[in-house]
ZADO-1210 file (C-alpha; in nm, 4 decimals, padded with zeros to 6 digits):
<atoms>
<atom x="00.2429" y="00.6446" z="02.9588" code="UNK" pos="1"/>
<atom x="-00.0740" y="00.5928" z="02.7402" code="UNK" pos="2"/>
<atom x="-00.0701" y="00.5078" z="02.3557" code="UNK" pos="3"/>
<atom x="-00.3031" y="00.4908" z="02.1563" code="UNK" pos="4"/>
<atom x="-00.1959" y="00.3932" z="01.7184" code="UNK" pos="5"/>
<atom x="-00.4295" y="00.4895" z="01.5154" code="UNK" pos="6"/>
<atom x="-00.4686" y="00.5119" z="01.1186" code="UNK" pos="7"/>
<atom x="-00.5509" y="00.3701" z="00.8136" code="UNK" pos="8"/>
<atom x="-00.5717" y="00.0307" z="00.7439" code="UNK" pos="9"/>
<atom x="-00.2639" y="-00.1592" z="00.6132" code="UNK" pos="10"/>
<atom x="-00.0254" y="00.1523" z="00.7265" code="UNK" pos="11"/>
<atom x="00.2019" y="-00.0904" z="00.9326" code="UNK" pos="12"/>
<atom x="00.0169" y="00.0574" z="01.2776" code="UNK" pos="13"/>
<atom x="00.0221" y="-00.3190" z="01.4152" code="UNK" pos="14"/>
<atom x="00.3368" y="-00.3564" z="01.3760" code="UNK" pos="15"/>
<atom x="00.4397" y="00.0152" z="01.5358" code="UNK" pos="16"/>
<atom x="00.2261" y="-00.0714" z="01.8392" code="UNK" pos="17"/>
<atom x="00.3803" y="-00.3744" z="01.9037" code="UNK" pos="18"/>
<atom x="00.7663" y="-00.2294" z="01.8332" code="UNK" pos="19"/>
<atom x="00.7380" y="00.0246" z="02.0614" code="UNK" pos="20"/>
<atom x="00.5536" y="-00.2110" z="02.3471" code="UNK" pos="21"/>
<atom x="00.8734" y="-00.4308" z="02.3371" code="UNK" pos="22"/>
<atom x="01.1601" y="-00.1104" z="02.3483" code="UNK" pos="23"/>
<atom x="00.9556" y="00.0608" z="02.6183" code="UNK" pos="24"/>
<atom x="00.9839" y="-00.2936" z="02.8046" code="UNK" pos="25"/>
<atom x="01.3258" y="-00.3033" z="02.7284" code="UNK" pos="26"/>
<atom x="01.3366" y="00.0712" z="02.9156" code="UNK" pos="27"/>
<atom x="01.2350" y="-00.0685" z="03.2450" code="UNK" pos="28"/>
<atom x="00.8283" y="-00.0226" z="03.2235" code="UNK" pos="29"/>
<atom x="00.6073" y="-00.2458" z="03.2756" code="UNK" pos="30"/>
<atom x="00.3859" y="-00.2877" z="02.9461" code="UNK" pos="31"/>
<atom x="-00.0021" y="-00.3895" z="02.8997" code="UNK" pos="32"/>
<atom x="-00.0369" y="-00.4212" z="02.5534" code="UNK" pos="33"/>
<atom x="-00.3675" y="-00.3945" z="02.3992" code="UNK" pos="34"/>
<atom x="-00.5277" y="-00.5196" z="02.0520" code="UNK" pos="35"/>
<atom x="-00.8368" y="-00.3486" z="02.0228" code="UNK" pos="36"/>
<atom x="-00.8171" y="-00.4214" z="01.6419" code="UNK" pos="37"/>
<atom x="-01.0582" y="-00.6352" z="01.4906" code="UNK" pos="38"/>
<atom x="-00.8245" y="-00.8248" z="01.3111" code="UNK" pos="39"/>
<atom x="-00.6526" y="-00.8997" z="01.5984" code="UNK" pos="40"/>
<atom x="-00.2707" y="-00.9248" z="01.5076" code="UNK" pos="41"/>
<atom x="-00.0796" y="-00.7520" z="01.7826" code="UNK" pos="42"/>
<atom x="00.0268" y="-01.0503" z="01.8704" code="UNK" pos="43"/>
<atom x="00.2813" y="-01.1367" z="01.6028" code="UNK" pos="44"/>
<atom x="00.3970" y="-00.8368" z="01.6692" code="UNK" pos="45"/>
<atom x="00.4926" y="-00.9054" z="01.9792" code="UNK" pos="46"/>
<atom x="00.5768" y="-01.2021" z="02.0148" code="UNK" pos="47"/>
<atom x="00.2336" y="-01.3835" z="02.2502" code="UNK" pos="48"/>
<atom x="00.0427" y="-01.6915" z="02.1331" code="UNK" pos="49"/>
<atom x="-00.2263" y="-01.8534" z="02.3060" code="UNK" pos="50"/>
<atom x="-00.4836" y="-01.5133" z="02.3929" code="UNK" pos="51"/>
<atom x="-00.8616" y="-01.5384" z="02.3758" code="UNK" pos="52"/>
<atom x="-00.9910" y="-01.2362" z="02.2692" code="UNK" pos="53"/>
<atom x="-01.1994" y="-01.1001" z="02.6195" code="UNK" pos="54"/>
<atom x="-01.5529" y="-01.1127" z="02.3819" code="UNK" pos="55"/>
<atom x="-01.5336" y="-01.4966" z="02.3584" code="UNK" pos="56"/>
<atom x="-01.6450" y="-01.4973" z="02.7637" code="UNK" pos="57"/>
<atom x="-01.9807" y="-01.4283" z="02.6683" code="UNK" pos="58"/>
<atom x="-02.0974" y="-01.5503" z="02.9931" code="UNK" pos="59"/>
<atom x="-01.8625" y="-01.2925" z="03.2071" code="UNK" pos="60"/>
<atom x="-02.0337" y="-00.9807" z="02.9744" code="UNK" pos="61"/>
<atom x="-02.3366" y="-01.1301" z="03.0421" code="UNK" pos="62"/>
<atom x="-02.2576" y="-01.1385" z="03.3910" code="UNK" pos="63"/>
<atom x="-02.1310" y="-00.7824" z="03.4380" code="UNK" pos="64"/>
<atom x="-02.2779" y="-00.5671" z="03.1787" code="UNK" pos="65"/>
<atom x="-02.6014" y="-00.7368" z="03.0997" code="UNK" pos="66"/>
<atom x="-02.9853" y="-00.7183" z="03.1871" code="UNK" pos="67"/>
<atom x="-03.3475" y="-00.7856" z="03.1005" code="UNK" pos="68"/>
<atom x="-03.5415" y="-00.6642" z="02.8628" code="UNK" pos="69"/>
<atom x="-03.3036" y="-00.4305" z="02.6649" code="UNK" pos="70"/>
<atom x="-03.1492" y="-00.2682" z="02.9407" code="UNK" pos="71"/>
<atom x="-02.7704" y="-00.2886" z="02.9938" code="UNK" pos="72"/>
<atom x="-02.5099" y="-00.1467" z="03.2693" code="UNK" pos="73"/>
<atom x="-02.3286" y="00.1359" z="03.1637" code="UNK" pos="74"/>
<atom x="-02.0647" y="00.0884" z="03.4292" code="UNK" pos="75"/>
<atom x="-01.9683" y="-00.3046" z="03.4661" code="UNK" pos="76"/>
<atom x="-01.7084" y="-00.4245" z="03.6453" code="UNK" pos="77"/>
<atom x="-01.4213" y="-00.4612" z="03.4472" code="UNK" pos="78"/>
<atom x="-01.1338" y="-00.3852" z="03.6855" code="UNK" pos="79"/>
<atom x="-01.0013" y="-00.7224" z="03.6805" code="UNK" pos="80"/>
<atom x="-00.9882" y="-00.8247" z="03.3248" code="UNK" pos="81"/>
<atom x="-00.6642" y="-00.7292" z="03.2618" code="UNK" pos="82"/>
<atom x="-00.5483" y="-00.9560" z="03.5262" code="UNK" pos="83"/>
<atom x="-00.7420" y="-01.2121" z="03.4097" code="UNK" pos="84"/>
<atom x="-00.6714" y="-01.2332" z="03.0687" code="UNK" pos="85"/>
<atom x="-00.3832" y="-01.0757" z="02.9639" code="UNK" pos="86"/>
<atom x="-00.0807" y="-01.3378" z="02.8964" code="UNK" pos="87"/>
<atom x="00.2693" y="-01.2572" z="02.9742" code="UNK" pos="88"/>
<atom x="00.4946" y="-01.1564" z="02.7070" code="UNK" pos="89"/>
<atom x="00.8827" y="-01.0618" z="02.6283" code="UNK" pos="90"/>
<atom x="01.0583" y="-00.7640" z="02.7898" code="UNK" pos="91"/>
<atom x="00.8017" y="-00.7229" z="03.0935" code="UNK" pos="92"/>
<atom x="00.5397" y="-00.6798" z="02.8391" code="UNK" pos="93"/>
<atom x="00.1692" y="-00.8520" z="02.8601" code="UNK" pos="94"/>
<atom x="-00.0935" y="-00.8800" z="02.6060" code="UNK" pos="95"/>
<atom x="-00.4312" y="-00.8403" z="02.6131" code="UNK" pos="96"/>
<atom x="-00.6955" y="-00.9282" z="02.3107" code="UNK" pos="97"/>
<atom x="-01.0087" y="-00.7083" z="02.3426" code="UNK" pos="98"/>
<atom x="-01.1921" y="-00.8857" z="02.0433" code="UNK" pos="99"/>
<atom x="-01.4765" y="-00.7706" z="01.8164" code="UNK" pos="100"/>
<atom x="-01.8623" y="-00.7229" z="01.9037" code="UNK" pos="101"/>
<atom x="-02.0428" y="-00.9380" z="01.6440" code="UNK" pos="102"/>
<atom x="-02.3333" y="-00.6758" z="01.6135" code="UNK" pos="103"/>
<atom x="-02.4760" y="-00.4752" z="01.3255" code="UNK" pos="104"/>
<atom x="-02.3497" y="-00.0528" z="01.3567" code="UNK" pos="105"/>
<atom x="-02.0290" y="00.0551" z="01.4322" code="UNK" pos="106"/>
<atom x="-02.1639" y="00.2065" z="01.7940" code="UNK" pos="107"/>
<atom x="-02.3259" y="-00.1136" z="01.9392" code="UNK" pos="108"/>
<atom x="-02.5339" y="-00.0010" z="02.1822" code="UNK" pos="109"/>
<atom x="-02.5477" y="-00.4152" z="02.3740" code="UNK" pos="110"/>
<atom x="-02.4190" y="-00.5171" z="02.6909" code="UNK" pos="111"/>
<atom x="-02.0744" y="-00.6107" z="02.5027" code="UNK" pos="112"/>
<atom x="-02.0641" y="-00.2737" z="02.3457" code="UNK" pos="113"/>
<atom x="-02.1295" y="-00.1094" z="02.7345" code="UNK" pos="114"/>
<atom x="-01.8485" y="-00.3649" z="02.8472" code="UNK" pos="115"/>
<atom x="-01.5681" y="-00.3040" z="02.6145" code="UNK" pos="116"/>
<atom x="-01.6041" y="00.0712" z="02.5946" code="UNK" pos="117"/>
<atom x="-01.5640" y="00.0641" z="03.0070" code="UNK" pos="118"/>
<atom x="-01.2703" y="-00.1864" z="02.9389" code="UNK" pos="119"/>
<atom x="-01.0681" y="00.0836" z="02.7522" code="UNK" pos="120"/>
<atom x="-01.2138" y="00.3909" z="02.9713" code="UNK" pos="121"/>
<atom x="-01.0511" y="00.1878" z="03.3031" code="UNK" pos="122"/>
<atom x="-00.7346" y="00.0272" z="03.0726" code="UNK" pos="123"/>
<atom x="-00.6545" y="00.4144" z="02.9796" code="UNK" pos="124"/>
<atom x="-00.7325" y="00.6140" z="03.2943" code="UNK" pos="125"/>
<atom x="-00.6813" y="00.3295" z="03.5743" code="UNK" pos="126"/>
<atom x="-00.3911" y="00.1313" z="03.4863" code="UNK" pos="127"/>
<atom x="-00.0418" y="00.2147" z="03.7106" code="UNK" pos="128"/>
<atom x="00.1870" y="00.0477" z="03.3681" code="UNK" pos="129"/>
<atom x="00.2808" y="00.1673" z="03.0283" code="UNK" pos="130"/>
<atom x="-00.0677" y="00.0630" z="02.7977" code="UNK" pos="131"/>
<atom x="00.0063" y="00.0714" z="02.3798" code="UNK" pos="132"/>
<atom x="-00.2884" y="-00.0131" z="02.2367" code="UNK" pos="133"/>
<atom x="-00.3851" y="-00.0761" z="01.8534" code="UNK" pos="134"/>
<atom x="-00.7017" y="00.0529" z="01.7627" code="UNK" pos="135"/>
<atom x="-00.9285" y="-00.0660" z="01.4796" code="UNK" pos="136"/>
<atom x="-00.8200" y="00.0898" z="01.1281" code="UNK" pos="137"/>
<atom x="-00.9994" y="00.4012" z="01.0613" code="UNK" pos="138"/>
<atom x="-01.1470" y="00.6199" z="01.2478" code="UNK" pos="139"/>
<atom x="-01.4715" y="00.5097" z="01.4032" code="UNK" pos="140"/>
<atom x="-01.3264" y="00.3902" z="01.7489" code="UNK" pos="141"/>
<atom x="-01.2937" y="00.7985" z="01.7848" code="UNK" pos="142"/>
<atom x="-01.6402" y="00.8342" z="01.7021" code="UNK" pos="143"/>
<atom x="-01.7050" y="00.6153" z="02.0208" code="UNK" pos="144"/>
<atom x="-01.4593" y="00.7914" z="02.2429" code="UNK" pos="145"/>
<atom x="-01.3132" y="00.4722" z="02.3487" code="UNK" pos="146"/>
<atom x="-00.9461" y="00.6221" z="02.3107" code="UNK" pos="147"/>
<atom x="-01.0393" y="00.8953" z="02.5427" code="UNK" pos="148"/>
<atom x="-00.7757" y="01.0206" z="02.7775" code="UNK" pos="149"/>
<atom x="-00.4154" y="00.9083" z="02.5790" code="UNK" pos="150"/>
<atom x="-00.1279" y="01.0946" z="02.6363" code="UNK" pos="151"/>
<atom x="-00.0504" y="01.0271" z="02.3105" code="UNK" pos="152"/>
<atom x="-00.2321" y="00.9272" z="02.0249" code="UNK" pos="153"/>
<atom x="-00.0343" y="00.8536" z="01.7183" code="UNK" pos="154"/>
<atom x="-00.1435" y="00.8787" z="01.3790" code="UNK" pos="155"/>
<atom x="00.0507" y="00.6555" z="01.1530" code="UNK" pos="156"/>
<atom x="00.0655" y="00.7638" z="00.7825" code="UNK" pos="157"/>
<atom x="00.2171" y="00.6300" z="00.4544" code="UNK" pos="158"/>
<atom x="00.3434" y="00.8191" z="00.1782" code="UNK" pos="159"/>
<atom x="-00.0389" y="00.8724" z="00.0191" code="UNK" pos="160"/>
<atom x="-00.3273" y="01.1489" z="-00.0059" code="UNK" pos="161"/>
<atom x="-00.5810" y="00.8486" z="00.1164" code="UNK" pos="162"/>
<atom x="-00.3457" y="00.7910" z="00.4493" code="UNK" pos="163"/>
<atom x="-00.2706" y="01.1240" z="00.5136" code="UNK" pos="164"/>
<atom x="-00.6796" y="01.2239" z="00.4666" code="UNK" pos="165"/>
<atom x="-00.7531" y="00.9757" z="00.7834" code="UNK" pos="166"/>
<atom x="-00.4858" y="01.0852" z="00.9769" code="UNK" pos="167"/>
<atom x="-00.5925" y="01.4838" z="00.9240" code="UNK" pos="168"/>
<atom x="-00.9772" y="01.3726" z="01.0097" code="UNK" pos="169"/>
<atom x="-00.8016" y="01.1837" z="01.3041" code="UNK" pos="170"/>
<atom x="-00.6571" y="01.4710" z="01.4148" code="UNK" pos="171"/>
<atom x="-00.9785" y="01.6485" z="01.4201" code="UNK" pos="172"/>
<atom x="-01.1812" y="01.3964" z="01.5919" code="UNK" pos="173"/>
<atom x="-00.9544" y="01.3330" z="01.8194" code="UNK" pos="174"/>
<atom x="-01.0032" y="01.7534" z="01.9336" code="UNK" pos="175"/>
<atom x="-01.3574" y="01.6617" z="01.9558" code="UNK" pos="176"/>
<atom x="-01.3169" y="01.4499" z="02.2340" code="UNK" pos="177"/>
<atom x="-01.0303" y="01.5787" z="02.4186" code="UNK" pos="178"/>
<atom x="-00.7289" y="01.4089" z="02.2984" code="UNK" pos="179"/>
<atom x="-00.4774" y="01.6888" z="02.3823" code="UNK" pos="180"/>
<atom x="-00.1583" y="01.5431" z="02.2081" code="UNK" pos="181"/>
<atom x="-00.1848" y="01.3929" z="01.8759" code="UNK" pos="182"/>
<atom x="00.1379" y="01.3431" z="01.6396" code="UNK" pos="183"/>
<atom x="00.2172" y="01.1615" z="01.3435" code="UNK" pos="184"/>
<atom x="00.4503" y="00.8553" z="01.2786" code="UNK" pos="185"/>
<atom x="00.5734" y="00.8539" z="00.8674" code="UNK" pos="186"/>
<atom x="00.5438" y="00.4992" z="00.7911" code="UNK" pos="187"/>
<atom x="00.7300" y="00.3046" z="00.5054" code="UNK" pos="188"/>
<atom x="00.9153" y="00.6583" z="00.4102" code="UNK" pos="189"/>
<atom x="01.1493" y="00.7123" z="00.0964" code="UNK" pos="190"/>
<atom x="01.3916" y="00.9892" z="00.0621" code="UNK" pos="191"/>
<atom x="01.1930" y="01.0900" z="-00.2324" code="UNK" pos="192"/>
<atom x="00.8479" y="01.1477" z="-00.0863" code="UNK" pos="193"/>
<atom x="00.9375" y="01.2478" z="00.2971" code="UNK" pos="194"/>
<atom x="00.9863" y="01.6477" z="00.2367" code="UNK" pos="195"/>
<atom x="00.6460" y="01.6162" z="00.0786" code="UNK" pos="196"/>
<atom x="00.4191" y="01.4042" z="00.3418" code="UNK" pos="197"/>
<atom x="00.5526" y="01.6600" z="00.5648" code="UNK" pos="198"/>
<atom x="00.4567" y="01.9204" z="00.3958" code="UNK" pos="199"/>
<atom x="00.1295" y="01.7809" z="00.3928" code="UNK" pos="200"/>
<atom x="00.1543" y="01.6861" z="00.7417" code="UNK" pos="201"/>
<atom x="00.2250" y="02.0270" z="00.8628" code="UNK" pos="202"/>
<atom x="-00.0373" y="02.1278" z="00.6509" code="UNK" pos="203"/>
<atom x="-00.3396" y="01.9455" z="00.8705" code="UNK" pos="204"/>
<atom x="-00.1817" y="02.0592" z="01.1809" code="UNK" pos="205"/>
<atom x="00.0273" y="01.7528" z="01.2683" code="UNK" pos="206"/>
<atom x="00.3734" y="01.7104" z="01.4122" code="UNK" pos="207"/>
<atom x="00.5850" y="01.4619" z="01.2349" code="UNK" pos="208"/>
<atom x="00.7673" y="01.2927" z="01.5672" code="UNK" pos="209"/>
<atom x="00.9022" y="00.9913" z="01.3641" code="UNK" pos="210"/>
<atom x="01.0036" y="00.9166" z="01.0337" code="UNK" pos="211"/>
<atom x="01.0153" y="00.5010" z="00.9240" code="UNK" pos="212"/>
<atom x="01.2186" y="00.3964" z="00.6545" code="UNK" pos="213"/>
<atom x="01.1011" y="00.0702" z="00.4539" code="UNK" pos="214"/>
<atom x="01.3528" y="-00.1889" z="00.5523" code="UNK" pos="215"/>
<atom x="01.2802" y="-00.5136" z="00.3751" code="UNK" pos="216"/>
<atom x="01.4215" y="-00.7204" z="00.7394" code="UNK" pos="217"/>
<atom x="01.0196" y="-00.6168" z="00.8437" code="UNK" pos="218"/>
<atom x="00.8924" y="-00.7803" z="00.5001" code="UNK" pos="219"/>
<atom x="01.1367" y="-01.1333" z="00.6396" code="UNK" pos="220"/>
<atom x="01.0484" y="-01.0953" z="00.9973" code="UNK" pos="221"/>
<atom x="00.6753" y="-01.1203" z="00.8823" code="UNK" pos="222"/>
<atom x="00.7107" y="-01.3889" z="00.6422" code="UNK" pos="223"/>
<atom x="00.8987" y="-01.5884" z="00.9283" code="UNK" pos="224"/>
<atom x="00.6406" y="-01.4762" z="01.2054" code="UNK" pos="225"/>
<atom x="00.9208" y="-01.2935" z="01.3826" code="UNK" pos="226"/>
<atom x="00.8706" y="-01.0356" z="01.5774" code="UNK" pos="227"/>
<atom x="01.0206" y="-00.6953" z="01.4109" code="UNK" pos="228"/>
<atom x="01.1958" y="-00.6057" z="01.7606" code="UNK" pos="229"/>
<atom x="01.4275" y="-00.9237" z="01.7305" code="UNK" pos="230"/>
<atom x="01.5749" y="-00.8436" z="01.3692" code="UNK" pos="231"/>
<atom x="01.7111" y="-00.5417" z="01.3766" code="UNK" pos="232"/>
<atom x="01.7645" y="-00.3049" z="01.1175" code="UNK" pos="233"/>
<atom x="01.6976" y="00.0694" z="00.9915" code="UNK" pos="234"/>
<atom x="01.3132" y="00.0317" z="01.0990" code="UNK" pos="235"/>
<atom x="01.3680" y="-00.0851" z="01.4169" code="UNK" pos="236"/>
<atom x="01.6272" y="00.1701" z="01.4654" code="UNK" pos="237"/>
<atom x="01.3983" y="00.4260" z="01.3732" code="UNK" pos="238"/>
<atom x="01.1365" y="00.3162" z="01.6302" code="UNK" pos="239"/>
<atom x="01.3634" y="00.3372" z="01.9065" code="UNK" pos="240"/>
<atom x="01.4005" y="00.7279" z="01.8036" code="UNK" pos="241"/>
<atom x="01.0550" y="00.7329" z="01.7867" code="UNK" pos="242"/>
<atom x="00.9985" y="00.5990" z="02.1720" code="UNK" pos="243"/>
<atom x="01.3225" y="00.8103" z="02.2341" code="UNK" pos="244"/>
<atom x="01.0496" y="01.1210" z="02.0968" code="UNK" pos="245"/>
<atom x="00.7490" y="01.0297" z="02.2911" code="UNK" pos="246"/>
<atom x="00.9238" y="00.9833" z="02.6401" code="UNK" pos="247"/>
<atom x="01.0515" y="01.3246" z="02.6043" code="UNK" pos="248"/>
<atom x="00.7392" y="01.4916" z="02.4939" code="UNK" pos="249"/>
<atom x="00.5839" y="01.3330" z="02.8211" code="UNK" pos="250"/>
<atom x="00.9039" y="01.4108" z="03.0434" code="UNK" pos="251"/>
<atom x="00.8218" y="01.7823" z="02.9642" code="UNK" pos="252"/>
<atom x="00.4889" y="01.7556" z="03.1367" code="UNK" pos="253"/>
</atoms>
């Protein structure tokens, strides 16, 4: 099983990825979670101190994916990072901290650039465990390809035209480059505005496969720097229907 949570900033996608990395651990996988968010958060979320993001070894990207002269490898060696660097979590989960490329251009072509699109391409396609990973905000990462080959991308939405917008021009990028199962999450939903971000949803082509109410336990677990998983409540309830959702979409396969 391979996740990819996508969407707007601020939607809550952080704190979906990490959720459903801790039930799914809970199920009996084995989980590699994966922060490949700038901001670098995931961890709260689930619960790991203590992770260097994998750009801060600028000697090993150096080492595998650098050159002379300009010219980079397109294929380093990165079959061993996740051993490497990912630190144990709770529930059978691990987490590992991609990190950010400090370069001008959202498509750094640099031997860190080369290295961390390979590190997703072999996290994705070559990993035997459950992988959740929480891209950047927005929708450039798609641009890059470098959530090529999910079984699963998930769009997470708010009630909002701005939201829903990225998670429609998600939908279409993610066509482009051969994402074949892409659904949306309802984030932070009321009574009053679900029927309607459906609606809209439906609209753009997307399946709604979860629905999250606001549940102010998240807004305390946050403030306390508790993970969501270990304060239950309506949201957390709601996630497990969600995971309950996306094992059965891939048991039909």
């Amino acid at each position: 099983m391979k996740l990819a949570f996508v969407g707007k900033g601020g939607v809550g996608k952080t704190t979906l990825a990490g959720t459903v990395a801790r039930l799914l651990g809970r199920r009996g996988y084995r989980v590699l979670a994966v922060d490949a968010d700038p901001d670098m958060n995931l961890h709260s979320a689930l619960g790991v101190e203590g992770v260097e993001p994998v750009t801060e070894h600028e000697e090993l990207i150096e080492e595998r994916a650098g050159g002379q002269r300009g010219v980079y490898s397109l294929t380093p060696k990165v079959d061993d990072v996740a051993e490497r660097f990912a630190v144990p979590g709770p529930d059978d989960t691990s987490l590992l901290v991609v990190g950010t490329v400090e370069a001008g251009g959202a498509g750094c072509m640099c031997p860190a650039g080369s290295f961390l699109k390979a590190l997703l391409r072999d996290l994705i396609v070559k990993r035997e465990e459950a992988v959740v990973l929480d891209m950047e905000a927005g929708i450039e990462h798609l641009g890059r390809a470098s959530a090529r080959n999910v079984d699963v991308m998930v769009a997470v939405v708010e009630p909002g035209s701005r939201s829903i917008e990225t998670a429609e021009r998600v939908r279409r990028l993610a066509g482009d480059i051969g994402v074949e199962r892409i659904v949306a999450v309802v984030n932070r939903a009321d009574e009053g505005s679900i029927d309607a971000v459906r609606e809209r949803l439906d609209g753009v082509g997307l399946d709604v496969a979860g629905v999250v109410p606001r549940d102010d336990s998240l807004v305390k677990a946050d403030l306390e720097n508790v993970p969501p998983v270990e304060v239950r409540g309506p949201a957390v309830d709601a996630i497990e229907e969600l995971v309950d959702a996306l094992e059965g979409m891939l048991g039909e396969e």
